[in-house]
N, C-alpha and C positions, 0 to 999 in steps of 0.2 A: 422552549428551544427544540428544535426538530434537527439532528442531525443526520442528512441521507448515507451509509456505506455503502458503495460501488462496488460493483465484484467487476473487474472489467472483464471476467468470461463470462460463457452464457452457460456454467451447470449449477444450477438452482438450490444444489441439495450444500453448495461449496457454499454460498452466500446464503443459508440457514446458520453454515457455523460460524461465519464470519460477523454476521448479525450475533450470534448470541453471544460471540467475544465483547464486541462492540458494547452490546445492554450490562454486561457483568461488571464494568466499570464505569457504566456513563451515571452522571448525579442526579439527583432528586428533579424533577420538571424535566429533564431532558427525552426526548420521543428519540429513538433510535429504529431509522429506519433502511433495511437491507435490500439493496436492490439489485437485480440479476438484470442484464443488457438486452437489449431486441435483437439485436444481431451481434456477430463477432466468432470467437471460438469458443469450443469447450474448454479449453485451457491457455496458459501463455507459456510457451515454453523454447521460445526463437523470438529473433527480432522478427520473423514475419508473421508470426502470430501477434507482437506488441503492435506492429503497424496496425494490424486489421482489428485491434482490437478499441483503439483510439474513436473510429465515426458512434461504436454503441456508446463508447464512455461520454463521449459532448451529448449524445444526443440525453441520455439519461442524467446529464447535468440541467440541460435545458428544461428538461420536463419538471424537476428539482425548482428550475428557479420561475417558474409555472405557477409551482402548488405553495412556494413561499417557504423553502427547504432556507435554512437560518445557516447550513454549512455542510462541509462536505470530504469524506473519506476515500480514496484511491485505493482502494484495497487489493493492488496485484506490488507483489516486492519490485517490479521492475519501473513503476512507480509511470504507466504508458498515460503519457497527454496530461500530465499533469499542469504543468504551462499552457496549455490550450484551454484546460481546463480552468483556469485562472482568470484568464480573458474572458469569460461568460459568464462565470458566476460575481455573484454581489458580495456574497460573505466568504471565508476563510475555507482556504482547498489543501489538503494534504494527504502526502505521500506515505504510506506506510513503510516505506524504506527510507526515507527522510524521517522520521518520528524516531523510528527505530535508533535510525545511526546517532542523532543528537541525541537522544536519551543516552547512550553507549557510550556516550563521550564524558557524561555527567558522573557514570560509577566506577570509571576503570580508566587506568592509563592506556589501553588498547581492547580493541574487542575484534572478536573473529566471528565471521559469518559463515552460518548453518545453511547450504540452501537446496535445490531435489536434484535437476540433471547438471552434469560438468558444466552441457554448453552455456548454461545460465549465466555461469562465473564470473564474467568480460563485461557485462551489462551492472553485475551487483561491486564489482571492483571500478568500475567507470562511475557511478553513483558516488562511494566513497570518498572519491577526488571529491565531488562534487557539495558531499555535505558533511567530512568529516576535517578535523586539519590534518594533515603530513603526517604519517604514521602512524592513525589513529587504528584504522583497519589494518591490522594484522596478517589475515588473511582470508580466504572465501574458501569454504570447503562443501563440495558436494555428496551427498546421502546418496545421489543415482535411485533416487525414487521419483517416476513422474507423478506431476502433480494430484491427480485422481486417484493416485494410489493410494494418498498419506492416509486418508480413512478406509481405505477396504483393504490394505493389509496388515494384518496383525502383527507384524515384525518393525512394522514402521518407527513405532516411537522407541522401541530401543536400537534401531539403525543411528535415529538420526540423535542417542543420546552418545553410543559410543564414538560417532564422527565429531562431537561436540566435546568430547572425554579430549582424545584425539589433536582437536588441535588447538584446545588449552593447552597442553602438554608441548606441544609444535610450535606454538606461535607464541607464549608467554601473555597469553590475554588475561585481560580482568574480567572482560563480560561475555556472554555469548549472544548474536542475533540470530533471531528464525528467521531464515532468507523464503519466506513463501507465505501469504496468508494464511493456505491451509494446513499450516502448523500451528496456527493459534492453541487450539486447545492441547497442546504437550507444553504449554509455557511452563504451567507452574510442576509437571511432573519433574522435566527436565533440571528445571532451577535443584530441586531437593534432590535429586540423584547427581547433580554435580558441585553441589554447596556454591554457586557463585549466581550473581544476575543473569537471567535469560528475558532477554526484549521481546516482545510480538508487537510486531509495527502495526495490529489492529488495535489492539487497548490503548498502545499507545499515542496512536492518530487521535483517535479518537475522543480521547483525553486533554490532547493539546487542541484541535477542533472548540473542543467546548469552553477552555480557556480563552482564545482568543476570543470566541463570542461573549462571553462574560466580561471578559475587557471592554467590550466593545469595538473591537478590530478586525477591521477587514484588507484585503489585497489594495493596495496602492493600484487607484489607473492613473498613476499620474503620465505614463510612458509605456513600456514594455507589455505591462500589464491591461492595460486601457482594450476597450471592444475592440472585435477584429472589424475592417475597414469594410464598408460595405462593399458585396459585390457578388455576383450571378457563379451559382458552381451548376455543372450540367451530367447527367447520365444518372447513376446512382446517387449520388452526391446532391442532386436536386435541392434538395429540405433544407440542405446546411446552409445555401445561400445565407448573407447578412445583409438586412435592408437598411435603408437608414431611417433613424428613424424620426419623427417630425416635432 
């Protein structure tokens, strides 16, 4: 079983950690494999960095479904093109902030989300709607660490323990989620300095990835999901054209 994780920015050293999240939990036979985008940004941290960050993430799916990649991890919390992503691959696509928040739902009557800058917020509360029920998310609290910071400074993970202290306390949650991939490696610090569940939506993608392929389940094309409709894209966009195929 080969599972590719997506860093959908382009800093290398982000999606070393993210991969070795990834390998600490994936099972015996499973090949986990970390992949950093051809193009896009060094970080996501606005909806227009998640825009531009979307053409690397299909194209790196595509190349995925090339080499015969068995499934596939979105490894940015804002969870960019994951639906798009859907449409092209064969086997099972998820969201790190989708994993995260269903796991969160399993341990706790509410969970609140840990995530870097404020503006993120609007994006990780719009998700919620999306994959938790009615009052599941509690609330989204920001650390104000950008994302490249979480490893180069040293205050980080106790920043982003006490804003996690914080609004347990505020929001009466059971769990806490890391709203950022590159908090993966504070999972289990955090967990033991706050005695309660702490999610990383990489181990946990990851995890569930490899479930469904052991089930043997993949994305429904019966509709929504099915290939995108062939047709000519021009300028940059060139490659992504969809032909039909014969």
């Amino acid at each position: 079983m080969r599972i590719r994780v997506i860093n959908p920015n382009t800093t290398a050293s982000m999606t070393t950690l993210i991969e070795a999240s990834a390998r600490a939990v994936a099972g015996p036979g499973v090949v986990v494999e970390g992949v950093t985008p051809a193009m896009g940004p060094a970080s996501i941290e606005s909806h227009y960095d998640e825009a531009l960050s979307v053409p690397g993430l299909l194209a790196a799916i595509a190349a995925g479904e090339r080499d015969g990649a068995d499934g596939y991890v979105v490894a940015c919390f804002g969870d960019p093109g994951l639906d798009a992503a859907r449409e092209i691959a064969a086997g099972p696509v998820v969201g790190i902030a989708e994993a995260a928040m269903h796991a969160a739902t399993l341990l706790g009557r509410g969970f609140s989300v840990v995530t870097t800058l404020a503006r993120t917020r609007g994006r990780a509360l719009d998700l919620a709607v999306r994959y938790a029920p009615a009052g599941a998310c509690r609330g989204v609290w920001a650390c104000d660490i950008p994302v490249l910071d979480l490893d180069r400074d040293p205050a980080a993970l106790a920043r982003v323990v006490a804003v996690a202290r914080q609004a347990l306390a505020r929001d009466g949650s059971d769990v806490i989620v890391l709203g950022c991939a590159g908090m993966a490696a504070f999972c289990a610090q955090v967990s033991a300095e706050l005695g309660v569940p702490v999610i990383d939506g990489v181990s946990a993608a990851t995890l569930l990835v490899q479930s469904l392929i052991t089930l043997g389940l993949r994305t429904s094309k019966r509709d929504e999901y099915a290939a995108p409709l062939p047709k000519t894209y021009i300028g940059p966009l060139t490659e992504f054209g969809i032909m039909r195929s014969c």
